[in-house]
py3Dmol code that shows the C-alpha trace and the ligand (Angstrom):
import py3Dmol

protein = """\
ATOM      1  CA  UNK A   1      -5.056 -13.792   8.361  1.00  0.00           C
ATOM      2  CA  UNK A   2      -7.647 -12.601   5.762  1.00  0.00           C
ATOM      3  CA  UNK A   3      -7.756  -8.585   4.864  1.00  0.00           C
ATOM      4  CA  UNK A   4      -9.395  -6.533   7.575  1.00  0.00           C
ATOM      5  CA  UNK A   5     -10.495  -2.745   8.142  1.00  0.00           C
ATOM      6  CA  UNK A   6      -7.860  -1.383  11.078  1.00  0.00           C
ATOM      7  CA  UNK A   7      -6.925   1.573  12.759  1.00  0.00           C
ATOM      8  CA  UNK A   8      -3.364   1.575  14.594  1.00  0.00           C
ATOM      9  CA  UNK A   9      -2.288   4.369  16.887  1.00  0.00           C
ATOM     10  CA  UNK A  10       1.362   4.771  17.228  1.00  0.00           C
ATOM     11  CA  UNK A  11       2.136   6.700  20.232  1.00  0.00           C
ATOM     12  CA  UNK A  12       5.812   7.040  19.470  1.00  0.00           C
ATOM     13  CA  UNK A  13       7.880   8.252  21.958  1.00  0.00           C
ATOM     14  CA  UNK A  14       4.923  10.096  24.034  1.00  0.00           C
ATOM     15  CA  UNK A  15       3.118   9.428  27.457  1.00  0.00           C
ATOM     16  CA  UNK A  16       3.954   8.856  30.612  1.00  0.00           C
ATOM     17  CA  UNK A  17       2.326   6.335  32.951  1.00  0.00           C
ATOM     18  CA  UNK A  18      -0.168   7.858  34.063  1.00  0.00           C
ATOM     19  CA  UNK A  19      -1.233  10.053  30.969  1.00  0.00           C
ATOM     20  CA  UNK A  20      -0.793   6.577  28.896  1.00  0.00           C
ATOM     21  CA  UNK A  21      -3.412   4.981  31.133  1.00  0.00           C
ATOM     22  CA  UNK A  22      -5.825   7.752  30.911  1.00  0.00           C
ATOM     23  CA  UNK A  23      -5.412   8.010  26.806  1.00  0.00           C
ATOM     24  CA  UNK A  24      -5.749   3.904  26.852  1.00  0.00           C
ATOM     25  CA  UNK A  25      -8.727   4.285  29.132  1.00  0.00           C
ATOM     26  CA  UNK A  26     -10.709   7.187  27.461  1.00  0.00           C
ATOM     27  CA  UNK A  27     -10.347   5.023  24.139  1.00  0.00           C
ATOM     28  CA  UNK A  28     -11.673   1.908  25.251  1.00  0.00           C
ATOM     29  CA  UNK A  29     -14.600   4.045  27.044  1.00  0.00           C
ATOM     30  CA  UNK A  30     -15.524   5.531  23.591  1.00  0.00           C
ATOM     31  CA  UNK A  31     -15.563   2.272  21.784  1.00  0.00           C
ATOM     32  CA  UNK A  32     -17.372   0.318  23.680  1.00  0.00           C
ATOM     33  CA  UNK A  33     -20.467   0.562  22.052  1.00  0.00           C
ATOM     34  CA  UNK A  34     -18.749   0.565  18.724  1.00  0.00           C
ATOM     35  CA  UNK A  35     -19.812  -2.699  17.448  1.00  0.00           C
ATOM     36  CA  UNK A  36     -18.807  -2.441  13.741  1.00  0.00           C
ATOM     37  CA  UNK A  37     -15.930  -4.901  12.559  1.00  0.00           C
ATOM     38  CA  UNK A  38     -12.404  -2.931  12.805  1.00  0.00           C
ATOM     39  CA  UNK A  39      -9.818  -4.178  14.340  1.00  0.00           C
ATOM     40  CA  UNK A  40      -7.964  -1.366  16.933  1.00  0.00           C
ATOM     41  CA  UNK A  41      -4.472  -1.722  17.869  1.00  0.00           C
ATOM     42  CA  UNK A  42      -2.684   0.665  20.240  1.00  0.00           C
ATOM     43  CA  UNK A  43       0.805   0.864  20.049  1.00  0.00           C
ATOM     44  CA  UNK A  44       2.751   2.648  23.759  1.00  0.00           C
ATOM     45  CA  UNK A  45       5.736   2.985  24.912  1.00  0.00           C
ATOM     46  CA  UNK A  46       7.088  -1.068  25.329  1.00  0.00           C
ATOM     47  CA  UNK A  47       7.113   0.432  29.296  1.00  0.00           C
ATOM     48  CA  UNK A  48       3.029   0.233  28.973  1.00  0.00           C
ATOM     49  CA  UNK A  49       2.403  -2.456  27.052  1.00  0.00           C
ATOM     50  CA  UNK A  50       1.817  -4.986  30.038  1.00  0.00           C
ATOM     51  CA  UNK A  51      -0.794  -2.466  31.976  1.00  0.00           C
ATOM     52  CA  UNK A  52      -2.625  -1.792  28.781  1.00  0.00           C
ATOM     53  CA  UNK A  53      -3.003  -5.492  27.056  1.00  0.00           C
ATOM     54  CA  UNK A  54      -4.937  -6.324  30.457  1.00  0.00           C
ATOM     55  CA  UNK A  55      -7.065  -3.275  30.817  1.00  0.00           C
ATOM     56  CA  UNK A  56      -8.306  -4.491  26.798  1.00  0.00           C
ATOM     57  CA  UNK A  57      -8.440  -8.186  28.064  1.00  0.00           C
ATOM     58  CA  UNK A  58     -12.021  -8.406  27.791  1.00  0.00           C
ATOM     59  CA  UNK A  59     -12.463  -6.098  24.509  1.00  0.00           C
ATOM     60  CA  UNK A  60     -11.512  -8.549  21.129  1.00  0.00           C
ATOM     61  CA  UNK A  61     -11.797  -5.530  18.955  1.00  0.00           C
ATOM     62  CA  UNK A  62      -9.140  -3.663  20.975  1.00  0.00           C
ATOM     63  CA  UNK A  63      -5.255  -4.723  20.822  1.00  0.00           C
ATOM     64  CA  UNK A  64      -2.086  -3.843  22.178  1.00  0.00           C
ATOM     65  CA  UNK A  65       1.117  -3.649  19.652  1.00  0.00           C
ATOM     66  CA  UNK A  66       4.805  -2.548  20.430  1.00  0.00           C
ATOM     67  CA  UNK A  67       6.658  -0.005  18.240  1.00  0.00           C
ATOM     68  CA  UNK A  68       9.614  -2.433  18.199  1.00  0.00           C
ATOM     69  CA  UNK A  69      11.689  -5.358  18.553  1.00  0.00           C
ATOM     70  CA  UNK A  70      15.335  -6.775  18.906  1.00  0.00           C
ATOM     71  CA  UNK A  71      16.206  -8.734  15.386  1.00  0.00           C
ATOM     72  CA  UNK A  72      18.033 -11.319  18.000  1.00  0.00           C
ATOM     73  CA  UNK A  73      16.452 -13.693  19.931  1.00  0.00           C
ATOM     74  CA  UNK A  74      17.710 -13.031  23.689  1.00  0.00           C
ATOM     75  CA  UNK A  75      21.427 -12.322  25.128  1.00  0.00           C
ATOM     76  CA  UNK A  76      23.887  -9.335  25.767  1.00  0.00           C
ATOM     77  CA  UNK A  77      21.962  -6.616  24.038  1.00  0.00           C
ATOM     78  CA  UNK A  78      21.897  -4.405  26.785  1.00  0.00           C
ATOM     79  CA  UNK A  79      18.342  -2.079  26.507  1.00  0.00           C
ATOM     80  CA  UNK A  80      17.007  -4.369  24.414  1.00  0.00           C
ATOM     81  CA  UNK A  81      13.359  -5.901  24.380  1.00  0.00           C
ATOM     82  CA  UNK A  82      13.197  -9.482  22.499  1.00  0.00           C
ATOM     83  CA  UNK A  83       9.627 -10.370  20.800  1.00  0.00           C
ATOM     84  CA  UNK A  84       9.500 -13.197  23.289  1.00  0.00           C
ATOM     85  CA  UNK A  85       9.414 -10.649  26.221  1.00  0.00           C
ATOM     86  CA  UNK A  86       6.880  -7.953  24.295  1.00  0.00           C
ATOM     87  CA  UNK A  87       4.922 -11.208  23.590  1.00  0.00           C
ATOM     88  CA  UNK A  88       5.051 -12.524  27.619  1.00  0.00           C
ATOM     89  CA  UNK A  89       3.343  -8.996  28.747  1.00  0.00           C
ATOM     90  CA  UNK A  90       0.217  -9.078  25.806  1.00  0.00           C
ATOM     91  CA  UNK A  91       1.664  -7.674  22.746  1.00  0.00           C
ATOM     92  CA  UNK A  92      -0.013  -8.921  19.788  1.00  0.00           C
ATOM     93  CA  UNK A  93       1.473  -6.643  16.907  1.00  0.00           C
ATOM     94  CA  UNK A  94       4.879  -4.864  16.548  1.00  0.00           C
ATOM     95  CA  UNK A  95       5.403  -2.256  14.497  1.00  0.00           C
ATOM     96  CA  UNK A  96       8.406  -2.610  12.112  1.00  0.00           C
ATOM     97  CA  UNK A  97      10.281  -0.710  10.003  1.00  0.00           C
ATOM     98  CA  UNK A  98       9.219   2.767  10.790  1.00  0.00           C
ATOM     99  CA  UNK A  99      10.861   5.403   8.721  1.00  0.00           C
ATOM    100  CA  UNK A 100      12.034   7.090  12.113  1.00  0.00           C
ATOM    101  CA  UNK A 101      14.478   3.908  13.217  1.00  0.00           C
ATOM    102  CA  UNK A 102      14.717   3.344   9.668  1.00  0.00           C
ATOM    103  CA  UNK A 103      16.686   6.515   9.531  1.00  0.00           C
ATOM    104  CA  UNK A 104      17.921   7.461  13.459  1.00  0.00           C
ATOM    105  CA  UNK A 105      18.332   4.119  14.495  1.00  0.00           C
ATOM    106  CA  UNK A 106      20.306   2.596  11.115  1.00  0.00           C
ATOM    107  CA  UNK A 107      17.796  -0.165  10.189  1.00  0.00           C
ATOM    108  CA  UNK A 108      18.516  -1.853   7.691  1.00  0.00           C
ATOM    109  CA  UNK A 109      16.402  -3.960   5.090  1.00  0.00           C
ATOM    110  CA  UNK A 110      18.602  -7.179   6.494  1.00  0.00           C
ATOM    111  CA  UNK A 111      18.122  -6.587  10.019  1.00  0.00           C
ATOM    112  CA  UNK A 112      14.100  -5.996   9.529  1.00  0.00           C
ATOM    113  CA  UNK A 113      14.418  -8.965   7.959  1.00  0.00           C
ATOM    114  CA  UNK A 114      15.666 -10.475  11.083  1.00  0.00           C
ATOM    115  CA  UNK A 115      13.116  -8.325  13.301  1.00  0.00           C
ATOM    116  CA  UNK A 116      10.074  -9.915  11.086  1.00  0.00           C
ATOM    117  CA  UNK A 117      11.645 -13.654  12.064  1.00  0.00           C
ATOM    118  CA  UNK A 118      11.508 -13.023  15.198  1.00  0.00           C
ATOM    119  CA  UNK A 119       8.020 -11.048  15.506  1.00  0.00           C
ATOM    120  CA  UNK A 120       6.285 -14.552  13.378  1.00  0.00           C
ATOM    121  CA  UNK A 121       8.547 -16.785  15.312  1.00  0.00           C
ATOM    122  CA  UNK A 122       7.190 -14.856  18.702  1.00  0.00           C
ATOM    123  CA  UNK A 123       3.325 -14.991  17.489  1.00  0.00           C
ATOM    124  CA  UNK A 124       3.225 -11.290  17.280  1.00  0.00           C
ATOM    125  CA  UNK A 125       1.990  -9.823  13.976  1.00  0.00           C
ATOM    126  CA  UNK A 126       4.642  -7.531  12.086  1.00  0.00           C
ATOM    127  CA  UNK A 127       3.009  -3.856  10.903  1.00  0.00           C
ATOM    128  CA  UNK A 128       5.991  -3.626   8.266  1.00  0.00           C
ATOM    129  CA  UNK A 129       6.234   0.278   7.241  1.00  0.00           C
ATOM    130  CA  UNK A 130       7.079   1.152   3.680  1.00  0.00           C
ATOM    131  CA  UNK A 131       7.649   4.424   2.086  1.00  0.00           C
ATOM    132  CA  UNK A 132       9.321   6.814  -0.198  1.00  0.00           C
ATOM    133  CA  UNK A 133      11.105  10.581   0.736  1.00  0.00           C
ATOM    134  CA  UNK A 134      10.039  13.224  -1.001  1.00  0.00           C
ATOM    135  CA  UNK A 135      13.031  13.424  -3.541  1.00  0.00           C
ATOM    136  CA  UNK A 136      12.103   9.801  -4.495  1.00  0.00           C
ATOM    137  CA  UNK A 137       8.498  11.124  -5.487  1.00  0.00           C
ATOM    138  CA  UNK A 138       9.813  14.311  -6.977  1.00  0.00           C
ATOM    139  CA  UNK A 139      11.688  11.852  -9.041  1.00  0.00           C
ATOM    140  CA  UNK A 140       8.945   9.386  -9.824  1.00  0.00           C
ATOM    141  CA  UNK A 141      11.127   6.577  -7.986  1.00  0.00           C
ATOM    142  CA  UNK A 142       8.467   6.273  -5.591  1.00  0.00           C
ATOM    143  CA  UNK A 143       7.325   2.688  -6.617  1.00  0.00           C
ATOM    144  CA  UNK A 144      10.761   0.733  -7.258  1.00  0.00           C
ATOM    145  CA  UNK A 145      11.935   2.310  -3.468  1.00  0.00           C
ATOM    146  CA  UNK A 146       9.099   0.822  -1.772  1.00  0.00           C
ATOM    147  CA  UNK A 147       9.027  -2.024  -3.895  1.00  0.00           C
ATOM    148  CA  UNK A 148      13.165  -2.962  -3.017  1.00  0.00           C
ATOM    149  CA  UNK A 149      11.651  -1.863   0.685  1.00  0.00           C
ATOM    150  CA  UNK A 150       9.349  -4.953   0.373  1.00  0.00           C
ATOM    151  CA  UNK A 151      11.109  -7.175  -1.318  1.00  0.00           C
ATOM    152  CA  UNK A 152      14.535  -7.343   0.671  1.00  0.00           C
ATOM    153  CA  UNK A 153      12.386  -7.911   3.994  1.00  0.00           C
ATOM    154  CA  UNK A 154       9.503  -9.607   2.942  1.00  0.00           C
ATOM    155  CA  UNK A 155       9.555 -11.645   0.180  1.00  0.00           C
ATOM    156  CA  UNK A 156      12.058 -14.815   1.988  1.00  0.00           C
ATOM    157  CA  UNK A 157       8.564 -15.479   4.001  1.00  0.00           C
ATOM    158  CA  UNK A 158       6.643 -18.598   3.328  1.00  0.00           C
ATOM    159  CA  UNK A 159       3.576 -17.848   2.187  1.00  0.00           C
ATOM    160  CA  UNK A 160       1.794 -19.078   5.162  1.00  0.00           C
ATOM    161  CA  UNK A 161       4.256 -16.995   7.333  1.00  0.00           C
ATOM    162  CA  UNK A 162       3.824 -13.965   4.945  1.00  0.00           C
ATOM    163  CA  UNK A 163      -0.381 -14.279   5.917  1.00  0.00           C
ATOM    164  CA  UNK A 164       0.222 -13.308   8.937  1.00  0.00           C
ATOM    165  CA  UNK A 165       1.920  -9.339   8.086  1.00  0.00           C
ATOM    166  CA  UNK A 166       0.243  -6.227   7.639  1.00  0.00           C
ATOM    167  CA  UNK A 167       1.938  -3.735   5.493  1.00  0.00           C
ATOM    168  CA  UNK A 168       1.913  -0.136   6.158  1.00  0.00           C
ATOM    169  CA  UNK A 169       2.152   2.250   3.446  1.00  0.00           C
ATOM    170  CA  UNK A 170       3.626   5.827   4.754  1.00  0.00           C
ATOM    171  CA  UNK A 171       5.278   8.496   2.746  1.00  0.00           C
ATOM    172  CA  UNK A 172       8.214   9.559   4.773  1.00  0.00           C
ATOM    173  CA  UNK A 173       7.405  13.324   3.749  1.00  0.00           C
ATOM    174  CA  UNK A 174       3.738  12.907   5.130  1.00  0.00           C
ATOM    175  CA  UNK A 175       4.755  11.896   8.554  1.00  0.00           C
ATOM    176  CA  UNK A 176       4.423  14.103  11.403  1.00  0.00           C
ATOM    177  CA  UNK A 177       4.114  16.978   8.814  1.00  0.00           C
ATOM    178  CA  UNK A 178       0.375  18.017   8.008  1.00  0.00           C
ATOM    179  CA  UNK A 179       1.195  17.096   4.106  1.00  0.00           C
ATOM    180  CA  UNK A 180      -1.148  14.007   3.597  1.00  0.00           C
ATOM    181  CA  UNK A 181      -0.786  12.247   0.282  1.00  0.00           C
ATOM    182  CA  UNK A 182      -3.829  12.486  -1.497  1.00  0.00           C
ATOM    183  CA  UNK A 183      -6.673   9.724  -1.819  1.00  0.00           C
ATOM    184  CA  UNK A 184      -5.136   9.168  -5.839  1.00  0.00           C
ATOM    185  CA  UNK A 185      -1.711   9.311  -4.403  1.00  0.00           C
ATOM    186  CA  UNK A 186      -2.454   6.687  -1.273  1.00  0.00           C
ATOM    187  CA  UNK A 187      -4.712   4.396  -3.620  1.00  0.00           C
ATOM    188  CA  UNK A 188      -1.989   3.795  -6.510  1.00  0.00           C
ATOM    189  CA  UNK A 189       0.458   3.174  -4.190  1.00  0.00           C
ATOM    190  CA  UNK A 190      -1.471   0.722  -2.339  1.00  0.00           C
ATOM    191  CA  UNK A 191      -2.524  -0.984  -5.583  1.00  0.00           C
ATOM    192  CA  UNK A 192       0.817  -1.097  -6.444  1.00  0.00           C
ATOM    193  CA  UNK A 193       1.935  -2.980  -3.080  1.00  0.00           C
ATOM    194  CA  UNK A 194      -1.015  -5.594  -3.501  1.00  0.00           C
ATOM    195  CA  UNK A 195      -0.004  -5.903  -7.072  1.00  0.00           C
ATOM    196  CA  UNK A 196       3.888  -6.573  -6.172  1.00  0.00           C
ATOM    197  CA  UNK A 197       2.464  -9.069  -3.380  1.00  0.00           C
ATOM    198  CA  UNK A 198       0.078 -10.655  -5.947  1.00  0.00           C
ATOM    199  CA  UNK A 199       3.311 -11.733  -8.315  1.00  0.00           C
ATOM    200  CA  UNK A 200       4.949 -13.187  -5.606  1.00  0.00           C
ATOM    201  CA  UNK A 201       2.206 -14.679  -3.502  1.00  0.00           C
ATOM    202  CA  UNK A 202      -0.533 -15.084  -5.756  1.00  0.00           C
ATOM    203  CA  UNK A 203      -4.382 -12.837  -6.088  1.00  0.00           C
ATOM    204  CA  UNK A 204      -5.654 -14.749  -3.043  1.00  0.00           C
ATOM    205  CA  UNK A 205      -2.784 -13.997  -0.112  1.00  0.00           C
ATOM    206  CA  UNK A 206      -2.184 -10.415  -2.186  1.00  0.00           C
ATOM    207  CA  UNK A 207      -6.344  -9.840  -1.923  1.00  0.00           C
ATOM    208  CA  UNK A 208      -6.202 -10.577   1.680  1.00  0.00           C
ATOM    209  CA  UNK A 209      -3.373  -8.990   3.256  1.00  0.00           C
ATOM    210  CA  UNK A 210      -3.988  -5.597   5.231  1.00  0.00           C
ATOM    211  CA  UNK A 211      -2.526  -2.649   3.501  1.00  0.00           C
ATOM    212  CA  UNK A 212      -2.802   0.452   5.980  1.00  0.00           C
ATOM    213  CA  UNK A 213      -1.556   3.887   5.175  1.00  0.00           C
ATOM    214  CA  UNK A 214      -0.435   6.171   7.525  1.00  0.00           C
ATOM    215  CA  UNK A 215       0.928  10.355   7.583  1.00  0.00           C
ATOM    216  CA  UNK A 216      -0.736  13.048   8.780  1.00  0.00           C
ATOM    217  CA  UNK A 217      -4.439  10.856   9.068  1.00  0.00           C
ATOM    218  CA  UNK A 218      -6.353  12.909  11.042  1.00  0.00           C
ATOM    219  CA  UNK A 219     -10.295  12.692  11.079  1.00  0.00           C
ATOM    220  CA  UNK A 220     -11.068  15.624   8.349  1.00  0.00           C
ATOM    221  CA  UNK A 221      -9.040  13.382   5.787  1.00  0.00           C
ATOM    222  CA  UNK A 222      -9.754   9.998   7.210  1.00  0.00           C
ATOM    223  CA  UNK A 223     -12.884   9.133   5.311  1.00  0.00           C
ATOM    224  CA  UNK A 224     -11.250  10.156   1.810  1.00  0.00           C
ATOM    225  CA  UNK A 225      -8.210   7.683   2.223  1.00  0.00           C
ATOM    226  CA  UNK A 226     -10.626   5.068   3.479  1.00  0.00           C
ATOM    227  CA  UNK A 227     -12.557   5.166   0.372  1.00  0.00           C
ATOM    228  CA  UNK A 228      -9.970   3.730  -1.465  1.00  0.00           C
ATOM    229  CA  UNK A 229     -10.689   0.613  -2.312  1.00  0.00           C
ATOM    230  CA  UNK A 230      -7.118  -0.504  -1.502  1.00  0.00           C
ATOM    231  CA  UNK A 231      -6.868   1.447   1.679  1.00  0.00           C
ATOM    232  CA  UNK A 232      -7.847  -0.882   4.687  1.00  0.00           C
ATOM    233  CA  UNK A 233      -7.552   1.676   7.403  1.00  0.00           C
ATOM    234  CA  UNK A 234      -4.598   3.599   8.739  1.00  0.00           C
ATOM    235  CA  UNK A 235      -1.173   4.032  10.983  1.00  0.00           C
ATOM    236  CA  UNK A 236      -2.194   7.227  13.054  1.00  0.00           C
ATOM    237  CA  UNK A 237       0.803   8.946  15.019  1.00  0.00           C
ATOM    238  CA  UNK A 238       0.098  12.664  15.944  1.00  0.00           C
ATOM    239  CA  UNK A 239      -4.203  12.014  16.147  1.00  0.00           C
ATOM    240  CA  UNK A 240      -3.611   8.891  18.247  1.00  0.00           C
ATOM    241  CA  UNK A 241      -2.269  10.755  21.287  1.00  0.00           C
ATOM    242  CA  UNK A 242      -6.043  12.676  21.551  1.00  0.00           C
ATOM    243  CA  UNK A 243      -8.368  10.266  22.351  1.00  0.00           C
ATOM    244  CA  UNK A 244     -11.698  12.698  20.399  1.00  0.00           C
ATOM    245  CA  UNK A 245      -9.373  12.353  17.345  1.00  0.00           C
ATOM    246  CA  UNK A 246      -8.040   8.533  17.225  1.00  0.00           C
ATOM    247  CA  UNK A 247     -11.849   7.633  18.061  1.00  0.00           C
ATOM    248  CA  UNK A 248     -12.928   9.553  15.371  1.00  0.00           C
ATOM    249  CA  UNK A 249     -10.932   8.510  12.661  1.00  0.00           C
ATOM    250  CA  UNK A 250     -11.986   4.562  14.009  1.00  0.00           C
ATOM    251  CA  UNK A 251     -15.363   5.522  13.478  1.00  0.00           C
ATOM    252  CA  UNK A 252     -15.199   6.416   9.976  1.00  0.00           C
ATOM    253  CA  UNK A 253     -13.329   2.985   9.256  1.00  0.00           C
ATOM    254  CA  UNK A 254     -16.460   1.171   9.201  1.00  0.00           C
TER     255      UNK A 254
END
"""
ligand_1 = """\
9
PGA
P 1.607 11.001 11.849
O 2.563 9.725 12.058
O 0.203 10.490 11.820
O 1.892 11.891 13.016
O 2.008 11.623 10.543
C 2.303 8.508 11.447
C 3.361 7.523 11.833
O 4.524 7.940 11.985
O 3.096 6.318 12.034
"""
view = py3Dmol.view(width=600, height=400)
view.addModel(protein, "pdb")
view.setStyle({"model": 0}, {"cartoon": {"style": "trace"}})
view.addModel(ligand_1, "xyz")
view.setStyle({"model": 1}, {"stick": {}})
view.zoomTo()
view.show()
């Protein structure tokens, strides 16, 4: 997959039927015209994923992702949803590795590991999160945490297999919590990423994969981070659940 400018909007745990189909609806009604080259993923509840991937059938810029996905393959994992099944109802991207079932739900670098198997093995594209807490920055420990974050999921991949991921960048103390990092602050890290994927993979896979950050994005600081030259677009959580504000921040990824 070669580098490309993307917006994904992580719903979390938010929406219920009926307000998910309105929020998915008002989106796509907004972008339709939008004609510019940015790729839009939406990320609902697992529960929504089937209604939503056909309503955006007939829109290539607009895709459907999942926010999750069992590191096993099928079986007695009761509540469970394999990357087979997410893949069966038109998910094209799981999310992976977000800092919130990083830390409530016990994931571990080893079982993401597992998790990004079976998303490649499943056709789905991993969105692998990455990110530092704030004592880590406090400490200037901010680069060899992401970079052991990376490395202990990532870097078994083929290179052909490790094409297919986008990374997202996200500062655990700038989610859900109105502290942005700062353009600087997003752009080093992200050149540090591309760097860490260049000695592994080499300038051409490291030049071309997606590096996305995401905390607190919201359209007054969206055009800022996007003007890094190492920021391809962004992981939106809070702004993603107003369609005005998700729409917004897509249009200033052009
Ligand atoms: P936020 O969440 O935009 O609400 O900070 C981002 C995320 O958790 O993906």
């Amino acid at each position: 997959m070669s580098r490309q400018k993307m917006v994904v909007g992580n719903w979390k745990m938010n929406k219920v039927y009926v307000e998910g189909l309105v929020l998915a609806n008002t989106v796509m009604a907004q972008l339709q015209q939008f004609r510019e080259d940015v790729k839009v993923v939406v990320c609902p509840p697992s529960i929504h994923i089937q209604t939503i991937a056909s309503i955006y059938r007939d829109y290539p810029q607009l895709s459907v992702g999942a926010q999750n996905c069992s590191h096993h393959a099928s079986g007695a994992y009761t509540g469970e949803l394999s990357a087979a099944m997410l893949a069966s109802v038109g998910a094209e991207y799981v999310i992976l590795g977000h800092s919130e079932r990083r830390t409530h739900f016990n994931e571990t670098h080893q079982e993401l590991a597992e998790k990004v198997e079976q998303a490649l093995q499943n056709k789905l594209s991993p969105i692998f999160c990455c990110g530092e807490p704030f004592d880590k920055r406090e400490a200037n420990q901010q680069e060899a945490f992401v970079q052991q974050q990376i490395e202990e999921s990532l870097f078994h991949l083929a290179p052909k297999r490790f094409e297919q991921l986008i990374i997202a960048y996200e500062p655990i103390w700038a989610i859900g919590t109105g502290m942005t990092a700062t353009p600087e602050q997003a752009q080093e890290m992200h050149a540090f990423i591309r760097q860490l994927i260049a000695s592994k993979y080499g300038d051409d896979i490291a030049e071309n994969t997606t590096i996305l950050y995401g905390g607190s994005c919201k359209p007054s600081n969206a055009a800022e981070l996007f003007a890094q030259k190492d920021v391809d677009g962004a992981l939106v959580g809070g702004a993603s659940l107003h369609a005005e504000d998700f729409v917004q921040i897509v249009l200033q990824r052009v």
